[in-house]
Every structure is written in structure tokens, then in C-alpha cells.
VOBA-1610 file (N, C-alpha, C; in pm, whole numbers, padded with zeros to 5 digits, always signed):
BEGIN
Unk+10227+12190+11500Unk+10281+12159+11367Unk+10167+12132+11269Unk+10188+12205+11123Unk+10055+12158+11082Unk+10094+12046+10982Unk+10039+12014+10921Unk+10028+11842+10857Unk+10090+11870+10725Unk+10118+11996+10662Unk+10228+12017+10556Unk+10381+11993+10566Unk+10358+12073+10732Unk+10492+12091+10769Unk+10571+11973+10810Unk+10462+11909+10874Unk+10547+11717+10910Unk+10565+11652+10789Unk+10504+11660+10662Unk+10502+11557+10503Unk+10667+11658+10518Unk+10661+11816+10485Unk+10798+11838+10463Unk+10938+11809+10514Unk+10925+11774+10685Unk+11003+11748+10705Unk+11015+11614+10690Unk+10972+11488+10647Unk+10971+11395+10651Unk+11075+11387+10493Unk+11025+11471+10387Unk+11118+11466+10257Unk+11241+11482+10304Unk+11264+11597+10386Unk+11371+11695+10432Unk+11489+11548+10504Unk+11425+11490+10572Unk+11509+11389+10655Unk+11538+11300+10490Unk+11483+11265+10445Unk+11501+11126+10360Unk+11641+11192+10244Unk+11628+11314+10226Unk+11717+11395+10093Unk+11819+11392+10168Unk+11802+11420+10327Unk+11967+11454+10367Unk+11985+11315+10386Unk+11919+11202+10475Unk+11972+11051+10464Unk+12046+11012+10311Unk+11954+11043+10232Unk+12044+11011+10075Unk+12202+11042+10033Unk+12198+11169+10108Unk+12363+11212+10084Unk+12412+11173+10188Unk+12378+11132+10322Unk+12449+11097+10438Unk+12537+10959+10371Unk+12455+10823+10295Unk+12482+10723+10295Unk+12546+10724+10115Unk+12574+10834+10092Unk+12664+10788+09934Unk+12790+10758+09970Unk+12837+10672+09834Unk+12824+10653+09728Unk+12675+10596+09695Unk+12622+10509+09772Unk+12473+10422+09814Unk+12345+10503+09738Unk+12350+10596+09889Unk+12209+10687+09811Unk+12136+10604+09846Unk+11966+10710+09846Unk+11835+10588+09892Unk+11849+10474+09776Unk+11927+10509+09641Unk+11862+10379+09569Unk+11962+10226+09636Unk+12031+10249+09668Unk+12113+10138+09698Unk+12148+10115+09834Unk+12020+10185+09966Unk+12096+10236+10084Unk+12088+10123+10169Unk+12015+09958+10090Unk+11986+09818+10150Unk+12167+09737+10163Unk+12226+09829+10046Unk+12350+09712+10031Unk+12447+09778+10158Unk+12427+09872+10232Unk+12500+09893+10337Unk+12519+09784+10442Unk+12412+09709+10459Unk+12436+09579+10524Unk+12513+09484+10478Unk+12575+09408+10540Unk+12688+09341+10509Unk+12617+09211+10466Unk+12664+09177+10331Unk+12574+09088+10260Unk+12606+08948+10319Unk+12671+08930+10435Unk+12695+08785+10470Unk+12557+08775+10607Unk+12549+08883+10670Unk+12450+08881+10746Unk+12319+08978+10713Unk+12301+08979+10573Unk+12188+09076+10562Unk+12024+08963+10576Unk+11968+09033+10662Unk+11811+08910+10656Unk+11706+09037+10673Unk+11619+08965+10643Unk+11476+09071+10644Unk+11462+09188+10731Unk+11530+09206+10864Unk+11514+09243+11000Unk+11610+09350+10902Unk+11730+09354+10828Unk+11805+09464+10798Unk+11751+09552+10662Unk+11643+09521+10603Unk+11611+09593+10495Unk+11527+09735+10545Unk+11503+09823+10486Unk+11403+09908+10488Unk+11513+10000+10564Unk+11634+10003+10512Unk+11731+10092+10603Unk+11705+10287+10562Unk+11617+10317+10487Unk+11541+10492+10469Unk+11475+10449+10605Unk+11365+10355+10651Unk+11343+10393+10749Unk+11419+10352+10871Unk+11464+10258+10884Unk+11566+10203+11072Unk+11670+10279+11023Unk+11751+10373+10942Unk+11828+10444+10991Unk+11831+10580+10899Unk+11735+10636+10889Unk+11673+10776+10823Unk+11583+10842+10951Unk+11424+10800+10870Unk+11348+10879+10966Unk+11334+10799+11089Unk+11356+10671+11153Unk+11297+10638+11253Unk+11430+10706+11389Unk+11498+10719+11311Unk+11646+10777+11420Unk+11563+10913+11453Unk+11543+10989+11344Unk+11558+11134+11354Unk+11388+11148+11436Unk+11277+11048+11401Unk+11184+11083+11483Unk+11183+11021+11612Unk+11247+10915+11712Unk+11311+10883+11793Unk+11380+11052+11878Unk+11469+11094+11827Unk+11511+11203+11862Unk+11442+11283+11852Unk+11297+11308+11840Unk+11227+11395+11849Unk+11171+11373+11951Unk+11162+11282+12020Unk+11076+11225+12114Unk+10964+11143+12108Unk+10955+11063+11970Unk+10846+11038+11908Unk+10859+10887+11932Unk+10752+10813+11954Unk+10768+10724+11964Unk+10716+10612+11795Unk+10816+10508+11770Unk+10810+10449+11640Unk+10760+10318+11583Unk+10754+10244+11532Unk+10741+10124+11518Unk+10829+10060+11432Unk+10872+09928+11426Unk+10887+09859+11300Unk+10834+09804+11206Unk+10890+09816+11073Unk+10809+09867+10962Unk+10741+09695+10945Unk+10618+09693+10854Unk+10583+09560+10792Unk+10541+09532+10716Unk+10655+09416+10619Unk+10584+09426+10495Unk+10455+09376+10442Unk+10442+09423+10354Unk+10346+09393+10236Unk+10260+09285+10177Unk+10249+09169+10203Unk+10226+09072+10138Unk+10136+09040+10058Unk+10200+08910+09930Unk+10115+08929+09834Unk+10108+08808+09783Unk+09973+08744+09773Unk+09993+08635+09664Unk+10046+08615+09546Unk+10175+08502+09530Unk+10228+08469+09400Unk+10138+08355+09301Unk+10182+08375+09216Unk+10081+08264+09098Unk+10068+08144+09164Unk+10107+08111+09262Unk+10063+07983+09320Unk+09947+07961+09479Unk+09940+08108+09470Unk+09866+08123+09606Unk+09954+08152+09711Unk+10057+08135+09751Unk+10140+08167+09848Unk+10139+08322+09852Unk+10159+08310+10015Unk+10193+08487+10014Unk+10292+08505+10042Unk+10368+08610+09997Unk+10523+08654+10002Unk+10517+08790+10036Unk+10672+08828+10105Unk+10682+08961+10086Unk+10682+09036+10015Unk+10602+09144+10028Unk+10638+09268+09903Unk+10776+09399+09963Unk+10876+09338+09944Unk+10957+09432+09994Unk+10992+09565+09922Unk+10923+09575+09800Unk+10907+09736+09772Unk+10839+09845+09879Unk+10733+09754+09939Unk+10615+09859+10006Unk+10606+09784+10133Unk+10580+09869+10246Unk+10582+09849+10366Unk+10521+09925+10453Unk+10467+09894+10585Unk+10378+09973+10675Unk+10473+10006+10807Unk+10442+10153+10872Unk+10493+10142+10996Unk+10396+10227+11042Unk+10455+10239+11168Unk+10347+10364+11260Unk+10478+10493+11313Unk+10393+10603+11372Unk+10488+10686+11497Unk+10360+10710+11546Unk+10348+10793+11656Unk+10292+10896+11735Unk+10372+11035+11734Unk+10316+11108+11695Unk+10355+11257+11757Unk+10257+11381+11825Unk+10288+11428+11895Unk+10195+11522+12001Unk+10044+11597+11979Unk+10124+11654+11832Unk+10044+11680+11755Unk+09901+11634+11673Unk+09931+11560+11650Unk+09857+11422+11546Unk+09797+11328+11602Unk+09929+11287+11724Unk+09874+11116+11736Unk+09929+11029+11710Unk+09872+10924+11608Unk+09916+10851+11548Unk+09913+10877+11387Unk+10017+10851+11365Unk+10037+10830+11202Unk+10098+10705+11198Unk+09979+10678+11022Unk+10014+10531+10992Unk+10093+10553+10862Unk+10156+10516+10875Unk+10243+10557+10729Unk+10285+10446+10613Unk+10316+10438+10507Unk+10333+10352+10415Unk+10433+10406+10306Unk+10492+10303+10328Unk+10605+10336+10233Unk+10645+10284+10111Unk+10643+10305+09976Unk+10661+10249+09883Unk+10782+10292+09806Unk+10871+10186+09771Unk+10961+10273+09654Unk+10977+10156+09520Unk+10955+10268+09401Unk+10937+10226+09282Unk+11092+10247+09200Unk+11124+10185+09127Unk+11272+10230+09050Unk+11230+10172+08903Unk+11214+10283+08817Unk+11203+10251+08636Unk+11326+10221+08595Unk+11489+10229+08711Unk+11614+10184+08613Unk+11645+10082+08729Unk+11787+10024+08639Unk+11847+09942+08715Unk+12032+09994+08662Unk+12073+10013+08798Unk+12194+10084+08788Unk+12309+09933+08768Unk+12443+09936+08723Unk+12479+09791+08757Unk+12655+09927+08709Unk+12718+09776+08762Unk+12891+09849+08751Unk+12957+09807+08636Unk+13032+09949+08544Unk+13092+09928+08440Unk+13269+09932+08470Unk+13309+09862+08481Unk+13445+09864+08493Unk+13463+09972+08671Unk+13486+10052+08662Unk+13491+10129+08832Unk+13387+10168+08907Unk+13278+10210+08805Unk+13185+10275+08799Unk+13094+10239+08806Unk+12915+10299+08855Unk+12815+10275+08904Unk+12786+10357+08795Unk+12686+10297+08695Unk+12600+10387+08588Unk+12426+10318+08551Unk+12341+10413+08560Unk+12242+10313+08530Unk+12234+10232+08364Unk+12172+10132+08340Unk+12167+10082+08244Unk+12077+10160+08145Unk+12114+10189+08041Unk+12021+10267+07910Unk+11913+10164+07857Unk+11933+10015+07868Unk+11941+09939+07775Unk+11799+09897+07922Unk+11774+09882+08003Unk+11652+09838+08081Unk+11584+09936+08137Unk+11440+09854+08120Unk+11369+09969+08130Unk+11241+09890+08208Unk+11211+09934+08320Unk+11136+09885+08397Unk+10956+09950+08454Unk+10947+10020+08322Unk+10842+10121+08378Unk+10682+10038+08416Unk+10699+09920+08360Unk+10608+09851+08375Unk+10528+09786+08563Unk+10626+09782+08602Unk+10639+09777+08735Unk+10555+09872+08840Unk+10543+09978+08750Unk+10440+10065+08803Unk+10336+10051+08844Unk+10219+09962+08784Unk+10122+09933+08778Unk+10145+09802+08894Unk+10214+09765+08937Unk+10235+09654+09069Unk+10255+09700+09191Unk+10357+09829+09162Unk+10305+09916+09310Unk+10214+09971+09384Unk+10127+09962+09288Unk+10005+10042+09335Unk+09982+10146+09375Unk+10030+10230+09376Unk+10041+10378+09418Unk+09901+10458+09426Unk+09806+10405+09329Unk+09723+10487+09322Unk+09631+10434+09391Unk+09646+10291+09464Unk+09541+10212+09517Unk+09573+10245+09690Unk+09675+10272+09737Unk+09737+10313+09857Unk+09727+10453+09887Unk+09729+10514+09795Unk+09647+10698+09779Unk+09531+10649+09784Unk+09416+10619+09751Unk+09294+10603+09766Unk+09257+10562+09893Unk+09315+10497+09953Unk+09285+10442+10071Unk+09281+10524+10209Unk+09350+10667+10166Unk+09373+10789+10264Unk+09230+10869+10272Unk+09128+10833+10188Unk+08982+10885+10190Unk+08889+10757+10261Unk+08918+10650+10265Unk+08832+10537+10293Unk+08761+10533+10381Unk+08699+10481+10435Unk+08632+10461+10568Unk+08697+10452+10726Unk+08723+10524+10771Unk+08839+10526+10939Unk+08832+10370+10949Unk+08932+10295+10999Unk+08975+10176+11005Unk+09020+10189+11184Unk+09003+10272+11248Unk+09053+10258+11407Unk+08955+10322+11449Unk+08960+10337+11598Unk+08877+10408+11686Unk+08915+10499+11743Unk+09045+10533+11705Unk+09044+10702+11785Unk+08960+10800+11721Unk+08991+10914+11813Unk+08923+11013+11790Unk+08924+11045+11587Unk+09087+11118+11625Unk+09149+11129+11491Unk+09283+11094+11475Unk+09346+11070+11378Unk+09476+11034+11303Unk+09548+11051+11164Unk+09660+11021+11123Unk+09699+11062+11020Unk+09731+10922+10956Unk+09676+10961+10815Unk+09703+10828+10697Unk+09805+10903+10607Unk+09910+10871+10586Unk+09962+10875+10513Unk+10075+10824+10401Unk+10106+10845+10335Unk+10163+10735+10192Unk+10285+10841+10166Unk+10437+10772+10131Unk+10548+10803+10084Unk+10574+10733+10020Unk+10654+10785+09879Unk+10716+10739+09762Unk+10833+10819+09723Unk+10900+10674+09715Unk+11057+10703+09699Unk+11061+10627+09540Unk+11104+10732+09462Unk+11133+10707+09319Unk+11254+10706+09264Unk+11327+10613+09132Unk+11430+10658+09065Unk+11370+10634+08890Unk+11388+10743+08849Unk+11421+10757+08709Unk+11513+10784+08611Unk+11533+10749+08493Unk+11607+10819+08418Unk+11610+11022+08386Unk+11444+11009+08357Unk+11380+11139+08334Unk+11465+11237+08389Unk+11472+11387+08390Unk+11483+11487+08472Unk+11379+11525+08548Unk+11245+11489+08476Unk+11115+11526+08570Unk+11075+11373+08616Unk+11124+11312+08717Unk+11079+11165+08740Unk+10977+11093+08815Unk+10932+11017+08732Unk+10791+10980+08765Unk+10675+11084+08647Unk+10710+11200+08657Unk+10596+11299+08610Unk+10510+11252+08535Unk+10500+11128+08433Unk+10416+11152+08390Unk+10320+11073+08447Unk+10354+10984+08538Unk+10279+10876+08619Unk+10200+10962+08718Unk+10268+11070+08810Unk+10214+11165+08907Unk+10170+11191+08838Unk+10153+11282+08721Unk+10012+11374+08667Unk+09875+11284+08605Unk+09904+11171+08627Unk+09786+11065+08589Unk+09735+11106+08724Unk+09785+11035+08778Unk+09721+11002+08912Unk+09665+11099+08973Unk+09728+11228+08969Unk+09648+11320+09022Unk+09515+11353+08917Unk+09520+11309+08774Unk+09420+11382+08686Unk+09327+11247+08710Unk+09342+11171+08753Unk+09228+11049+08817Unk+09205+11056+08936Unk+09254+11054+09058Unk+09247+11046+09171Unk+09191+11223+09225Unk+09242+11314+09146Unk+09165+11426+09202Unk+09207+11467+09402Unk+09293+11378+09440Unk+09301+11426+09583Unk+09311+11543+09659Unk+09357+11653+09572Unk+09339+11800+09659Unk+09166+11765+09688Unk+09132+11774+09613Unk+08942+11818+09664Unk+08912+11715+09777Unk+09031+11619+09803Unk+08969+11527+09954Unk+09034+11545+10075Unk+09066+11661+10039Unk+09146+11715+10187Unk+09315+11666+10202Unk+09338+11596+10097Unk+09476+11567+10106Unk+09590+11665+10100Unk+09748+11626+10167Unk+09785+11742+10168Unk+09913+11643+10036Unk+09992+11713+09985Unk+10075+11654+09891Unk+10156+11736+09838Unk+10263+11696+09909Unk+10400+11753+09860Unk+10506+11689+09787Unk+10611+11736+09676Unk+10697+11659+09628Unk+10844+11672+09632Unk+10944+11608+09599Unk+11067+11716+09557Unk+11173+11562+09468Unk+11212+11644+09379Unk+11289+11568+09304Unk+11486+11643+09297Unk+11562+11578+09288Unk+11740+11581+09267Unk+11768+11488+09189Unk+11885+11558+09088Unk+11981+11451+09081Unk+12045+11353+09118Unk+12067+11225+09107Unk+12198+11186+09176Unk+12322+11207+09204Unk+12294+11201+09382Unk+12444+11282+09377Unk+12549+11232+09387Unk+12551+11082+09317Unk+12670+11046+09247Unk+12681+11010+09102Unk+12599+11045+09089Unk+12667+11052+08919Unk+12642+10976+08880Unk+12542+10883+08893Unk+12467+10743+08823Unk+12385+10731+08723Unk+12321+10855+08720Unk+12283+10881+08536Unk+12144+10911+08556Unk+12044+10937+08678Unk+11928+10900+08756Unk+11878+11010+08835Unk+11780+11004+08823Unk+11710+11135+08879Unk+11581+11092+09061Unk+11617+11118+09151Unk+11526+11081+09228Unk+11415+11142+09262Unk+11260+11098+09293Unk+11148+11180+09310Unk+11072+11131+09449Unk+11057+11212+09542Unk+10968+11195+09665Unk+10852+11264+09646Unk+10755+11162+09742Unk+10620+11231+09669Unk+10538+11206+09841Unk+10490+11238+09904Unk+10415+11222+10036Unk+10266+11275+10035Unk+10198+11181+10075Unk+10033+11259+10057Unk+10004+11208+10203Unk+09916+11292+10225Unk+09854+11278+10383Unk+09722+11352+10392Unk+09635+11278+10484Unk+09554+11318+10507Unk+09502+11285+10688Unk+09425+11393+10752Unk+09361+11375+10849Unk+09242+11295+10802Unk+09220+11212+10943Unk+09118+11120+10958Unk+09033+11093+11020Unk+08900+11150+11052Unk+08818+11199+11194Unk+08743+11075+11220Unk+08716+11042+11334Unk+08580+10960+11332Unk+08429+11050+11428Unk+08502+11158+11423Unk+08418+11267+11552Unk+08285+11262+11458Unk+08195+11293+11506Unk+08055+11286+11416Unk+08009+11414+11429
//
């Protein structure tokens, strides 16, 4: 398998999980848990019941995901439950370390029957807290393990208003970060919502091999 083809199927699983779990969808696919017993152990449901099922059934072996943490204005560290780490192994590769981030510029809320995003909030600011471009950078860094080789790679799960969403944030980042020339591989794909929420979703996966062979 080459290292395009695993980023693709990795979109491929998350687009069909999205329509598996509507009305929900990845943007809302946390409230499937039943809010009387929902605790930390049930969040991150794109991965414990998206890709970690479907790479499980591959024969792959998985991990559970972990979050993020971050100092708040008081020094404490907290979860960052936007962004999160897990692992797999596959035959191919090895190990892949993977990271998962998802960013949302709207906030959807219910109008009388209906699920519509709000016109009136606007969250683009938030961007700059995900870090996206600091977690892409980190796929060139210095090998951090001792195997031979492995895979670093970063997923982003987006919602926008836009039709092109995210775009203008992705074309920064790539016109700063420059990652084709570091061997990265980077694929995207964006849909509608396919319920009718007013919102456009964008996946974005970058990967790179990681040698320590000399």
C-alpha cells in the first residue's frame, strides 16, 4: 500500500462514517452518546466508532486515542478535546502515529424542528488555537522513536459555512509551510452537509514517512 493510498482511505472511512451516523454527522457524532452517561472514555466517537472499527477489521492493530493537554490562564492543564493522539500498526508502514484535530468556524443550534447553523456566530478565530500549522510542522522534525521507520501523520476534520471550507486557511498554510518539498503526502476532500444544516465539511490528511536509517 503506498502512503497516498492509506491518507485516502482513511478520508474514505470518515465521509462514509458521516452519513452512517446522520441526522449527527461528524459535526455532532459526540451527542450519540447518551448524555446521562457520556464521560471522557465516550468522546472522540470519528475515531472508537469510524476508523478504529474499520482498521480493527483490517487486521490492524489500534490504540486509544489521547488527549491534548493544555495550560489554562491559571497554569492548570486541561484537556484539549478538539485534538487528540492515537496510534495503529499496519504491515506496511508499521506504526503510524496519528493526530487528530477538528476545527468548526460555525455553531449549528435548533430552530423550532430544525438543525440550522447560526449566521449570526462566527468562530474563525479559533483557528489560530488549533494549531494546525504547528502539528504539520512537526511531521519534518527530528524522529522522536527508534524504529527503523514510521508514519507521522495529522487529520483534520473541518466545518464551515464557505462552499470551499477552510480554503483560505489551507492555502496559507501551504503558502508558509511549503510541505510538498518535505516529502509530505496531502490529500483533501470537502461535501455538503448531508443534512441540510447550512455547512460545508473539509478533510484534510498530511503524512509523511520517517526514517532514522542513516
Amino acid at each position: 500500500m503506498e502512503l497516498a493510498a492509506l491518507c485516502n482511505t482513511l478520508l474514505t472511512v470518515l465521509e462514509q462514517f458521516d452519513e452512517t451516523v446522520l441526522p449527527l454527522g461528524l459535526y455532532a457524532c459526540d451527542d450519540r452518546v447518551d448524555a446521562t452517561s457520556r464521560s471522557k472514555l465516550q468522546r472522540q466517537q470519528e475515531w472508537r466508532r469510524g476508523l478504529a472499527p474499520y482498521l480493527e477489521m483490517q487486521g490492524y492493530s489500534v490504540s486509544k486515542p489521547r488527549i491534548e493537554m493544555k495550560s489554562d490562564a491559571l497554569g492548570k492543564l486541561r484537556g484539549k478535546h478538539s485534538t487528540y493522539r492515537t496510534e495503529f500498526h499496519i504491515p506496511d508502514f508499521g506504526l503510524v502515529n496519528c493526530t487528530l484535530i477538528r476545527f468548526s468556524k460555525i455553531k449549528v443550534r435548533k430552530y423550532g424542528s430544525a438543525y440550522r447553523v447560526d449566521i449570526y456566530e462566527e468562530r474563525a478565530e479559533r483557528w489560530k488555537e488549533v494549531d494546525v500549522s504547528g502539528h504539520i510542522s512537526e511531521l519534518w522534525k527530528q524522529p522522536s522513536l527508534r524504529t527503523s521507520h514510521y508514519i507521522e501523520l495529522v487529520l483534520l476534520i473541518g466545518f464551515d459555512k464557505a462552499k470551499n471550507p477552510l480554503g483560505q486557511e489551507l492555502l496559507e498554510l501551504q503558502r508558509d509551510l511549503k510541505w510538498e518539498a518535505k516529502g509530505v503526502v496531502y490529500l483533501t476532500r470537502i461535501w455538503q452537509d448531508k443534512a441540510e444544516r447550512g455547512f460545508w465539511v473539509r478533510l484534510g490528511v498530511w503524512a509523511r514517512i520517517v526514517s532514522n536509517e542513516q
